[in-house]
N, C-alpha and C positions, 0 to 999 in steps of 0.2 A: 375893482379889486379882483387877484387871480390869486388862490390860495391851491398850496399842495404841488404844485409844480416841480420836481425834484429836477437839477442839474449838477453838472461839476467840469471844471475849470481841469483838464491833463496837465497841464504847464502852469497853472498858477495866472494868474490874470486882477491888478487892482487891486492885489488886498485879498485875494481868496488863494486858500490855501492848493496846493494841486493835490489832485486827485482825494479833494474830502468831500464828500455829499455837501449841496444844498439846498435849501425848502424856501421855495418863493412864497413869503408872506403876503406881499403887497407890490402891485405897481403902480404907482399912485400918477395919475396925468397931471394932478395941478399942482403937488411938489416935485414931481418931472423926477421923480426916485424910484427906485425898486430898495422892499426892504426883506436880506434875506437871513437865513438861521442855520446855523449849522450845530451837531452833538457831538459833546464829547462823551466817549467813554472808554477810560484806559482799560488796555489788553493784562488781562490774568496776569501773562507772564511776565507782566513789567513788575520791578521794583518797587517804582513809583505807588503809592498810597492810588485806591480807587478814587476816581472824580468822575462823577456823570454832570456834565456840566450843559448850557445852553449859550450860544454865542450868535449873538445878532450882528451884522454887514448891513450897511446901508453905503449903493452907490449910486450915482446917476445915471438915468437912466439913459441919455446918448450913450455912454459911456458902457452901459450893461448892453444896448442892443448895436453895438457894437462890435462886441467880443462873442454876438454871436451870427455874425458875417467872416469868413475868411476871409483874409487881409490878399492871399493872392491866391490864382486859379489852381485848385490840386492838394491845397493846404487844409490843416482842419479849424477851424473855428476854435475860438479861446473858450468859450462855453458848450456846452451841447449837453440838451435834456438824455437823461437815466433812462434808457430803455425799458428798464423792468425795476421800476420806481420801488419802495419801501411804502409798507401799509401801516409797519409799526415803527421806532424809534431804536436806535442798534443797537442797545440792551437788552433786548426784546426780541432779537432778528432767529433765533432758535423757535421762534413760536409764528412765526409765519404762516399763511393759509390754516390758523387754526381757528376750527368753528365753536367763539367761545358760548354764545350764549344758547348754544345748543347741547352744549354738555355740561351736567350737573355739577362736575370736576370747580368748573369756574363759579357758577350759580349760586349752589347749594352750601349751608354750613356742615352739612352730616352727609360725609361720603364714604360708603364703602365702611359704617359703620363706627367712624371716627367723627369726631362732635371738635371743630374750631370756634375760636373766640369770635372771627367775623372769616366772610367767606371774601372768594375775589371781588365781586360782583360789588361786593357793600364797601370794599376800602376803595376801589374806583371811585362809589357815586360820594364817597366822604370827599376826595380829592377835588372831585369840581365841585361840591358844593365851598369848600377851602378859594380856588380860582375864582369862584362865580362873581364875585367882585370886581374881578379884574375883566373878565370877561365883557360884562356890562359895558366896561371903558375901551374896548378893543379897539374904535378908532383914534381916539384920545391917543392909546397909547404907541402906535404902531407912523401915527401923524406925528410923533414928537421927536424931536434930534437925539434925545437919548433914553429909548425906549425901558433900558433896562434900570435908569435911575425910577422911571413913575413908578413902574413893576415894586422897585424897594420898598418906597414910601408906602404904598399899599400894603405887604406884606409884615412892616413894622406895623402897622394898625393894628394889624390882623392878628400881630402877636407868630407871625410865621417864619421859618429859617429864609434867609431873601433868595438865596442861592436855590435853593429847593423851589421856592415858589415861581422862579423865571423859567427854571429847568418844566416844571405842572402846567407852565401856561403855555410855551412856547410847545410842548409836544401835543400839548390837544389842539393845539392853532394848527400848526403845520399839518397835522395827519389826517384834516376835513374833522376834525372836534369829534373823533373815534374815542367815547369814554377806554376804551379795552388798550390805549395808547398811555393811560397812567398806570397800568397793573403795574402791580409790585414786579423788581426783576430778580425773582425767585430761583429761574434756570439755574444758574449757576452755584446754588447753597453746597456746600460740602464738596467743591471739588476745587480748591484751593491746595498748593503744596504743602500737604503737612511737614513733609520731610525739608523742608525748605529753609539753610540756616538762620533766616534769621527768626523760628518762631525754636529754635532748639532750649531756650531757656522757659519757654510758654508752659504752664500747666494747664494742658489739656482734660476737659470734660468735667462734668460735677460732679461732685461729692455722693459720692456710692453710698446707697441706704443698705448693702452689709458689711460689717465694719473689718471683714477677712479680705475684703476685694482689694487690692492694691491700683484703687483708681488712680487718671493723672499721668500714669507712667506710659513713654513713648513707645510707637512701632518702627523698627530701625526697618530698613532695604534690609538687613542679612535675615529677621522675621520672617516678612513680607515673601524674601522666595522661599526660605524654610516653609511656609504656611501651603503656597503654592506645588512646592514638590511636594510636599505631604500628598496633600489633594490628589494630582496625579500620578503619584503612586499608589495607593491604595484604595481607590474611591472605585474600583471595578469588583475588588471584593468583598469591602464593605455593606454595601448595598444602603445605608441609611446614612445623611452627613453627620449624625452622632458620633459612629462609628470612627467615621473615615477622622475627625478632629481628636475622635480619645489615639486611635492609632499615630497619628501626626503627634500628638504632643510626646508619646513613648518612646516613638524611633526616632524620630527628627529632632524633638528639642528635649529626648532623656528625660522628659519629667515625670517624678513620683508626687503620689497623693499623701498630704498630710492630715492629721488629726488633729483640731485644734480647740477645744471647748467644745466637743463634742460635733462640728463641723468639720466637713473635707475641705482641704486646700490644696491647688495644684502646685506642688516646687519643682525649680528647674534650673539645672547651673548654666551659669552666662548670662544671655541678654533674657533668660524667662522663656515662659512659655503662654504659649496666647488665648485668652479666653474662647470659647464658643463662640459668642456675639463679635467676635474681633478678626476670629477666623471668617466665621458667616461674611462680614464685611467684606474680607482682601480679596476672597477669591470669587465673589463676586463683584469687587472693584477691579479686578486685573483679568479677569478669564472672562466676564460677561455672562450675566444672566440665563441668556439660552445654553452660550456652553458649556456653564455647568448645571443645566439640568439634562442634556444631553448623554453627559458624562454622568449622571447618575445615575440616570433611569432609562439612557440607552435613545439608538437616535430612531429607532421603529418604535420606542412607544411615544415618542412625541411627535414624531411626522404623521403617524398613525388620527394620534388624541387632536393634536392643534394644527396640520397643516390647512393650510388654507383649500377651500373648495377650486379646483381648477374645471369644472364644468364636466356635463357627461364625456362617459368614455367615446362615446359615438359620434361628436359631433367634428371629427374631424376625416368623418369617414364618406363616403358618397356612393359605395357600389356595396354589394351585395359579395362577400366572401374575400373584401377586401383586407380585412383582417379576421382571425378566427381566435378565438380562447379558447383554450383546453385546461382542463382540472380533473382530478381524483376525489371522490368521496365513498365511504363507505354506508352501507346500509346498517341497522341496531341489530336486527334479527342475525342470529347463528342458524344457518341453514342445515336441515336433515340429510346423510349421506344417503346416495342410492344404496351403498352394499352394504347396512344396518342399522340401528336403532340408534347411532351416536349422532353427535353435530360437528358441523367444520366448522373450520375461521369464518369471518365478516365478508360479505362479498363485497369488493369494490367496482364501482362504478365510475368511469372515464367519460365526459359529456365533452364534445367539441362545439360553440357553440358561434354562431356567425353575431361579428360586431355590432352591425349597423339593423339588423331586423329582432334579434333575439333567438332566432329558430334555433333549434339544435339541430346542427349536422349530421351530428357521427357520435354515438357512441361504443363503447370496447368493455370487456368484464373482465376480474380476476379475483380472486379467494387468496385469503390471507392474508394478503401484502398490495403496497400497490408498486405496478410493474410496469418498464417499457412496453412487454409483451400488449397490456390494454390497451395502451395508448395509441400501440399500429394498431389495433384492432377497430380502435374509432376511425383512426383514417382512413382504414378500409370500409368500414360503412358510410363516412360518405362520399366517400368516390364512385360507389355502385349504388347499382337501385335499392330502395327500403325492401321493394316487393321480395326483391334475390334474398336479400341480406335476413328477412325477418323468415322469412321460407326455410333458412336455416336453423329457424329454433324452434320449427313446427307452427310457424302462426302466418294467417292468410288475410292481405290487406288489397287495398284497392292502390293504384299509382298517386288518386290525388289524396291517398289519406297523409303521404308522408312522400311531395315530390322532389326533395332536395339531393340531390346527385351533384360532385363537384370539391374539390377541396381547396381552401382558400390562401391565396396570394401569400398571405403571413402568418404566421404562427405567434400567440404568446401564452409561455406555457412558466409553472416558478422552476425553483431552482431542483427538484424534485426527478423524479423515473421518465416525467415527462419532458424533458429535456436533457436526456442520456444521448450518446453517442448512436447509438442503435435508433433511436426516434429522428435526430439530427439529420443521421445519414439516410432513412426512409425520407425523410422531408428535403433532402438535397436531391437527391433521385428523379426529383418531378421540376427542378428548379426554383423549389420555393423558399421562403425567411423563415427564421427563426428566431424569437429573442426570448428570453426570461424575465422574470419578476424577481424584483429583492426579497432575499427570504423573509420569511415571516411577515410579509405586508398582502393579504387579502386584498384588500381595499383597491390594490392596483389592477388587480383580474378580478374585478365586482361583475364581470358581466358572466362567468360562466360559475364564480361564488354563490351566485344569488338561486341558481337551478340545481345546484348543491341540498341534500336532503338537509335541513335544521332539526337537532336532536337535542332536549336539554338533557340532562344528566338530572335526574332527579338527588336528593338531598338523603341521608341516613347512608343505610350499609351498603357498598357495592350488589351492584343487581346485574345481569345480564338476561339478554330474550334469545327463547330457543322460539324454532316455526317447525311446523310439521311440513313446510315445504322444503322441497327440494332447489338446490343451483338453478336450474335450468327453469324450474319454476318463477324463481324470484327474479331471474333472468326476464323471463316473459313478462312480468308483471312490471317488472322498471321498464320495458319496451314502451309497454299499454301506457304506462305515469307519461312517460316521456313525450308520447302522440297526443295524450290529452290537456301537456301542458303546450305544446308547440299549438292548440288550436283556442288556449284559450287564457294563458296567461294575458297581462296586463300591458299595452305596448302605444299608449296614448300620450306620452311623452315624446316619443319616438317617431311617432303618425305624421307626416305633411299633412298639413292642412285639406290639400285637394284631396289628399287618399283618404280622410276621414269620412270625405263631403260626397268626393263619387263614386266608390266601390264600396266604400261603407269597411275601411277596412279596420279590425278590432283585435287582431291576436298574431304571434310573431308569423304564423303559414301563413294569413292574407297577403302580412307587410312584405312576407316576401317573395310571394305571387306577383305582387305588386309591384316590384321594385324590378324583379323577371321580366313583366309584362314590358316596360318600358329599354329592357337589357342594358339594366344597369347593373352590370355585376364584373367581378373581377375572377369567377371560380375557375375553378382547372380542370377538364376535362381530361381523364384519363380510357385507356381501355380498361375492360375486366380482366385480360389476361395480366397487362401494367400490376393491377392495384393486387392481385393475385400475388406476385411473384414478389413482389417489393411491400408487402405490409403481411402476409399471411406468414405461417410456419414450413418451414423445410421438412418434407416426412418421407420414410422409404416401405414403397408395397412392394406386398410379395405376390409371387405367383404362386398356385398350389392348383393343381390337377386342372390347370386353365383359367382359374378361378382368380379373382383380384381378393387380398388380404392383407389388412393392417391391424395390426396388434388384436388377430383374433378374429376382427368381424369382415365380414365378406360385402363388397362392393360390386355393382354394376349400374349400368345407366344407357340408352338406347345409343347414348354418342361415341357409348365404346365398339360398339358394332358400325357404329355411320363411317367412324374415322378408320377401321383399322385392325385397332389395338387388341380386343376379341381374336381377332385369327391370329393376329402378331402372338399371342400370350400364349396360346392352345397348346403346343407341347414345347414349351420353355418354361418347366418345370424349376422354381429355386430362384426365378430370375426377378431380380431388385430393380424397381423402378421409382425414381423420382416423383415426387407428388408435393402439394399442397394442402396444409388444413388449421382449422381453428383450435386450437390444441385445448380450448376448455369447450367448444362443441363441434365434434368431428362427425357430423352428420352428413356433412358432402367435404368434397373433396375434389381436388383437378393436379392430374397426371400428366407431368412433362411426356409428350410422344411425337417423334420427326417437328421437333420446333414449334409444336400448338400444345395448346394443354386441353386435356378430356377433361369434364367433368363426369365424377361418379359423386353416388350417393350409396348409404349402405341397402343391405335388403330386405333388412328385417327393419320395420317400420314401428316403433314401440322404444320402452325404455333404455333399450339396448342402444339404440340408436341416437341418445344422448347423451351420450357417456364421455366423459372427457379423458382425453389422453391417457393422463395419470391414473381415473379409476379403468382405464380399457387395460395399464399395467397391472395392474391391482388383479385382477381377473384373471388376465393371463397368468399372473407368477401363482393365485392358486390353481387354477388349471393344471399348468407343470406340477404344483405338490400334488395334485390329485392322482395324475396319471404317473407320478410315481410312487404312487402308494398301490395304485393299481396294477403294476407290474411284479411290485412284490408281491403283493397278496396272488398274483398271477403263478408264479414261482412255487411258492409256498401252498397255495391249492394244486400243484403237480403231485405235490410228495404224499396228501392227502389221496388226491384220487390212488394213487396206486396202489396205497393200503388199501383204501374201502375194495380194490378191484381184487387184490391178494386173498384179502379175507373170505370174499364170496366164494373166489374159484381155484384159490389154494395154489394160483400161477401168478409169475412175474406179470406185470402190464407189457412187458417188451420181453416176447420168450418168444421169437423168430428167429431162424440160424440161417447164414448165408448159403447156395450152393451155386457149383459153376452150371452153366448154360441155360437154354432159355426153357420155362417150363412147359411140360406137356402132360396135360391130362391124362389119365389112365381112363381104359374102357368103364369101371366103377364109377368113376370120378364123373363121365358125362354121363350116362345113368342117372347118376344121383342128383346131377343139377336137374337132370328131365322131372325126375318126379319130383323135385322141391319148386319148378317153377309150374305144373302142374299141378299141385297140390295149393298154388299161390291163385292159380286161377278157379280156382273150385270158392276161394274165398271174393271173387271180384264179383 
């Protein structure tokens, strides 16, 4: 006996139909037969009344092994087995590779809160207990000439439909006696053509338990898109589908609400207007499910809430600066201004941060706002050394406290300052990528989100934090966060195996030591003049009595004398020179000269010397009111002195008269200097 065997005949062969499945029952050697089965089940869109029916073939067997020999060289065989044979029965073919008795769905009467009269599980094991009679006799019946007649007799016993019970028996025979092969064939409930003429005179649905509902009554196609346009028209500012079905029935199908025994009723001229639960239907029968909740709630918060996990960001990375993330966030604290007792805006902070190890690269700072400006400024920190770079904010570290130098192959930054036109073209300059992130999706730059400060907002009345630190302060202190999270944040997911086992490595500066060590990296080496010229600020110094000066404060540094530029500058008094600086800490600085650039630093070593741009403005524009206060008051104390000097001596301050030729002393006149300069010396 060989059961489940599925074939099918292209051209028809003996009595079998072409191109219809069929299930080898039996090949029996001593009535020299094969006996085989085939199912009907007519198609929805037929006409024709549904029949799931079972039809039994019996041929012989020369005859079946036969047709499945080619008759001549080249040609195909009249038979030939189903390459990817059926598990269930084709009423059932929508439920294929489903794992039924592993999901409660099938199992269980109470699912998802909902209590049935029997669940799948139980009206299956009702069905073979129904067959199990017949089963018993399965040689009996499958050895007899006309299998489907014993099948009846049986089934009248039993008190069973005969048709139904040959259809129960013959699909658990044929599919290896798979109980989950009689499930009810439920797929298909509710998506029959209602609109379909011949059900136009059918009254539809039961009898509504309020007696204002006008159940019964049909959904015509002119509905159906009215329902539809509704939706798509107004579901973006709606924001609730309440909303969106009371506006559809107003504009679209004109209806007003009535009063009726103290109940609202919806009226509507024409074909009516469509209940809630009727709209809820359409437009999730014609638009689908996701795309209307897409359309509701937007397609970031559900890519966001339900897409599916696509594995970390880094695993499709292999070098070290193969790609880099960059982000903005702000710190809580309102920092203290150096020139008073007030507070500034929020400082933002710019973190560039490498793919594949975690380290952070590069960071950049800005107040108030977040700016392309920070964003070059990360990528100038890491193109150059940490030592240069943190040297610039007053703080002194070792090379291996922070060795990452290098800017990475690609960029992915969101739709934000950090992917401005100004940050693009700094990042073409070197030859490198660029791409963005869809707005408002985090989740997609989780690797430089997660180094991001987490702030909750506390509950009750708006609050804000003032510090008694200064920028440049809290500057250095994000510096400090920053070193301490690169040695010791959390990177064990990330870890090879071997790096774990033989370096011992535990935080993202191991991992990517580690990753160095073996020179696996994709970073970009740049010069310092490069990253200088192409990520820093454009500034103009002045000369003043030899002297280097920018907005007030005066520069020098030993490279000005090494290169040059010192003698160059000596009496070229007023003359504007080209330079480079950090416009929110202009502590150093480098000066275009004969095609190199000088580095200066200012000279005063102290608060002065942290001053960003704007407050070094700030300073200067009082300076100028100073000094022109001081000219008047210069002016205005002349007028003064001359009285106090009138008053004393009863003369002009300016009571000199010119005469012509050159003066000469009278014999008196040298006399009298004698004895006033001898008279001067009696005093010494």
């Amino acid at each position: 006996m060989s059961t489940g065997l599925q074939i099918v005949s292209p051209r028809g062969y003996m009595g079998l139909k072409a191109g219809t499945p069929y299930v080898l029952l039996r090949n029996d050697p001593l009535l020299r037969r094969v006996v085989l089965v085939c199912f009907e089940d007519v198609d929805l869109s037929s006409k024709a009344p549904r029949s799931r029916k079972a039809h039994v073939k019996l041929l012989a067997r020369d005859r079946y092994e036969a047709g499945l020999v080619p008759h001549r060289e080249g040609a195909e065989p009249a038979i030939v087995a189903i390459k990817q044979p059926s598990t269930l029965p084709p009423w059932l073919s929508a439920l294929e590779g489903t794992c039924f008795d592993a999901d409660d769905k099938w199992t269980l009467k109470e699912v998802r809160g909902k209590t049935r009269v029997n669940s799948p599980l139980e009206e299956v094991e009702r069905r073979i207990q129904v067959i199990t009679p017949a089963l018993k006799r399965i040689d009996e019946i499958l050895s007899s000439d006309q299998p489907d007649r014993v099948l009846n007799n049986i089934a009248r016993k039993l008190g069973q439909n005969e048709s139904r019970f040959r259809m129960w028996f013959f699909a658990y025979t044929a599919f290896g006696q798979r109980r989950w092969a009689l499930l009810p064939p439920r797929t298909d409930w509710g998506r029959w053509a209602r609109l379909d003429e011949r059900y136009v005179q059918s009254e539809l649905g039961r009898k509504s338990s309020t007696p204002e509902s006008t159940f019964g009554s049909r959904t015509s196609q002119t509905m159906i898109d009215g329902i539809v346009l509704g939706f798509k028209r107004y579901v973006r500012g709606c924001k609730t589908l309440e909303n969106v079905w009371a506006k559809t029935v107003r504009l679209i199908f004109k209806g007003e609400v009535e009063r009726i025994n103290g109940k609202y009723r919806v009226a509507s001229e024409g074909t009516g207007a469509p209940t809630y639960d009727r709209f809820y239907y359409y437009i999730h029968r014609e638009l689908g499910k996701d795309a209307v909740r897409r359309m509701l709630y937007g397609e970031t918060r559900i890519d966001y809430n339900e897409s599916a996990r696509t594995g970390p960001s880094w695993q499709d990375l292999v070098n070290v600066g193969q790609r880099g993330h960059i982000d903005s966030s702000h710190l809580d604290e309102h920092p203290q201004s150096y020139l008073g007792s007030y507070h500034l805006p929020k400082l933002h902070v710019v973190k560039l941060v490498d793919g594949l190890s975690a380290v952070v690269l590069g960071v950049g700072f800005s107040i108030g706002s977040e700016t392309g400006r920070a964003y070059r400024y990360a990528l100038f920190c890491a193109a150059i050394s940490k030592v240069k770079f943190l040297e610039m904010f007053g703080l002194t570290i070792e090379e291996a406290d922070w060795c990452c130098v290098g800017l990475p192959e690609n960029l992915l930054s969101d739709n934000g300052p950090g992917s401005s036109q100004t940050v693009r073209t700094a990042v073409e300059e070197i030859k490198g990528g660029m791409s963005a992130t869809p707005s408002h999706n985090p989740k997609v730059n989780a690797q430089v989100e997660t180094k991001n400060n987490m702030n909750k907002k506390p509950m009750g009345a708006p609050t804000h934090l003032v510090t008694k630190l200064t920028p440049i302060q809290l500057m250095r202190r994000e510096l400090l966060l920053i070193m301490e999270k690169n040695r010791n944040d959390d990177v064990r997911d990330r870890t090879p195996a071997i790096a774990a086992m033989v370096p011992e490595v535990k935080s993202p500066l191991e991992l990517y030591q580690y990753y160095m060590s073996l020179h696996r990296t994709s970073l970009r080496q740049i010069p310092l003049e490069d990253a200088v010229r192409t990520y820093l600020d454009p500034v103009e110094f002045e000369v003043r009595g030899g002297r280097l000066f920018f907005q007030g404060q005066e520069y020098y540094s030993e490279q000005a004398f090494e290169s040059g530029l010192a003698k160059f500058i000596r009496a070229r008094n007023g003359l504007k020179l080209k330079a480079y600086a950090m416009q929110l800490v202009t502590r150093f600085a480098w000066i275009e000269f004969k095609g190199q650039l000088v580095e200066v630093r200012t000279v005063i070593d102290g608060l002065e010397a942290y001053l960003s741009l704007q407050e070094r403005q700030v300073v200067e524009e009082k300076k100028k009111q100073l000094d022109s206060q001081r000219k008047k008051n210069r002016k205005n104390s002349k007028i003064v002195a001359q009285d106090q000097f009138k008053a004393v001596t009863g003369k002009e301050w300016h009571s000199a008269s010119e005469r012509k030729g050159v003066f000469k002393p009278s014999e008196k006149a040298v006399a009298e200097v004698r004895r006033l300069n001898s008279l001067e010396n009696t005093f010494e």
